[in-house]
Every structure is written in structure tokens, then in C-alpha cells.
N, C-alpha and C positions, 0 to 999 in steps of 0.2 A: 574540083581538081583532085585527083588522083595524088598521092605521097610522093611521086615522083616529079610533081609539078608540070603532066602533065591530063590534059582534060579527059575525061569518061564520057565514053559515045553516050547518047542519050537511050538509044536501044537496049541497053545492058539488063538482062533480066534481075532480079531482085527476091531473094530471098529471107522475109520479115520471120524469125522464129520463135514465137515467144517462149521463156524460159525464166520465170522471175516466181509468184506466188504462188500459182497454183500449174500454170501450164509445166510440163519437165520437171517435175515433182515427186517423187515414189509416196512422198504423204499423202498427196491428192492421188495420186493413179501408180499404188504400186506393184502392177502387173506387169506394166510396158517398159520396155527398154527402151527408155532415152537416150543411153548412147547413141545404140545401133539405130535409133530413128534421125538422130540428125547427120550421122553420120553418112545414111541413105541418101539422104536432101543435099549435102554437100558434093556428093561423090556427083548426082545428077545435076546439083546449081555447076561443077567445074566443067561440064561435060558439055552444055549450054552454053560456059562462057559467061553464065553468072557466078552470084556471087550468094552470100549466107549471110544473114545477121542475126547475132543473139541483140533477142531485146528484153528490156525488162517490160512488165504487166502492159497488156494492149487495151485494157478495160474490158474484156470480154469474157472474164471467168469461165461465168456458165458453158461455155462451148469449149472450155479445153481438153486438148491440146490443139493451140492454136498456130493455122499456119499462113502467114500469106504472100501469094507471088504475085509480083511487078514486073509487067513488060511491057514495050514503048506505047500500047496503048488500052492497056485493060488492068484492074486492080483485085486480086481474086482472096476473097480471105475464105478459109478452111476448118471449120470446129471438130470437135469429138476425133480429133486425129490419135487413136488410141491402139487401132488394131496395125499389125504388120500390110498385111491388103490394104489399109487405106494408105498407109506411106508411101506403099508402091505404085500405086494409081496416082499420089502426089506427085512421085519421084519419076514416072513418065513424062506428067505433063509440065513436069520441069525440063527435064530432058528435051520435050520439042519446042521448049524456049517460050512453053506458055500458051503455046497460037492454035493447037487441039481443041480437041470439049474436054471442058474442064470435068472434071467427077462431080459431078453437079450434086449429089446423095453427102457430101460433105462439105458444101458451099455455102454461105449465106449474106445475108446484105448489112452492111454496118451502114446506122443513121450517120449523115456528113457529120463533125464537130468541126469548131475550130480548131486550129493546130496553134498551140505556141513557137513550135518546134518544126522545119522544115521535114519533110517526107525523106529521111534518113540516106535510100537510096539516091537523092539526088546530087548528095554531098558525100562527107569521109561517113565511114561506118561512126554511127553513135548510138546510142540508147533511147526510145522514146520514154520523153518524163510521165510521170504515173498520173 
């Protein structure tokens, strides 16, 4: 349910951002402009009709900056998101709601785990526990 009580279409793309230990860091990556990289992601999650979530550590250090989009049927997570060119190739295939080829050169496969914690886009924006 949505804050206004009412329901979120299940199609609604989903913007996972991490930004907690190391991902959106200038300690760990202080080159990159974290502003202007999520603010890339948002401009293209509004454009979509999705949406943006900051979250805290997704367990996947080594690959940050980490980014992942959900759409109603595919789960795409994104490492080493560092340079402006990769945000933009992100920020396209956000833009076409996900359904493109994804940048495959910045994609990788996360082993299943269990979740304690519902998949955050299903419900209100939360934070995945660490």
C-alpha cells in the first residue's frame, strides 16, 4: 500500500541504491560524484514512473557502487558503478522501464539468500537490514 492507502501496481519499476559502508562513499571512491550519480537514477527512476530507494549495505562491498533495478519481471544488480558513462547506460535502461539490454559489462548474479526482510519495492520504501 502506497502512503495514501492506496495499492502500487505491481509493474512499478524499482530503484535498489546502495549508499551505507562503502557504496556512495567519497572514502571508499573519492573521485565519483555521488550526488550527481543518484541524482541521474532518480531523474530517470521519475521518467519511468519508478521510483529510487536509498538503502543501507546490500552485502556486496566488493562491487561497489552498487545498483539494482526491479521490474515486473526481471532483477538486475550493477557493481563497479563508478564512472559517469556507466550511470548513463544505467540511467537509460532505467528510462526504458528496465525491458532493453541491460549493460551487461556492469551486471552480475547474486547467490539467492534468505530474506528476513520483504523485497523493499513490494511494500513502503525501507531499508534492507545489513
Amino acid at each position: 500500500m502506497a502512503h495514501d492507502g492506496t495499492r502500487r501496481p505491481h509493474n512499478t519499476l524499482c530503484v535498489l541504491l546502495c549508499r551505507d559502508c562503502c557504496c556512495g562513499t567519497t572514502r571508499k571512491h573519492p573521485d565519483v560524484d555521488h550526488a550527481a550519480q543518484e541524482l541521474a537514477l532518480r531523474a530517470a527512476a521519475a521518467e519511468s514512473g519508478g521510483r529510487v530507494i536509498r538503502t543501507r549495505c546490500l552485502g556486496v562491498c566488493e562491487r561497489s557502487n552498487v545498483v539494482v533495478v526491479k521490474n515486473a519481471r526481471n532483477t538486475y544488480w550493477f557493481g563497479g558503478v563508478l564512472a559517469p558513462e556507466q550511470t548513463n547506460a544505467i540511467a537509460r535502461f532505467i528510462r526504458n522501464g528496465g525491458t532493453t539490454s541491460a549493460p551487461l559489462e556492469l551486471s552480475f548474479n547474486v547467490v539467492p539468500r534468505r530474506e528476513l526482510t520483504p523485497y523493499p519495492c513490494a511494500y513502503e520504501p525501507v531499508t534492507l537490514p545489513v
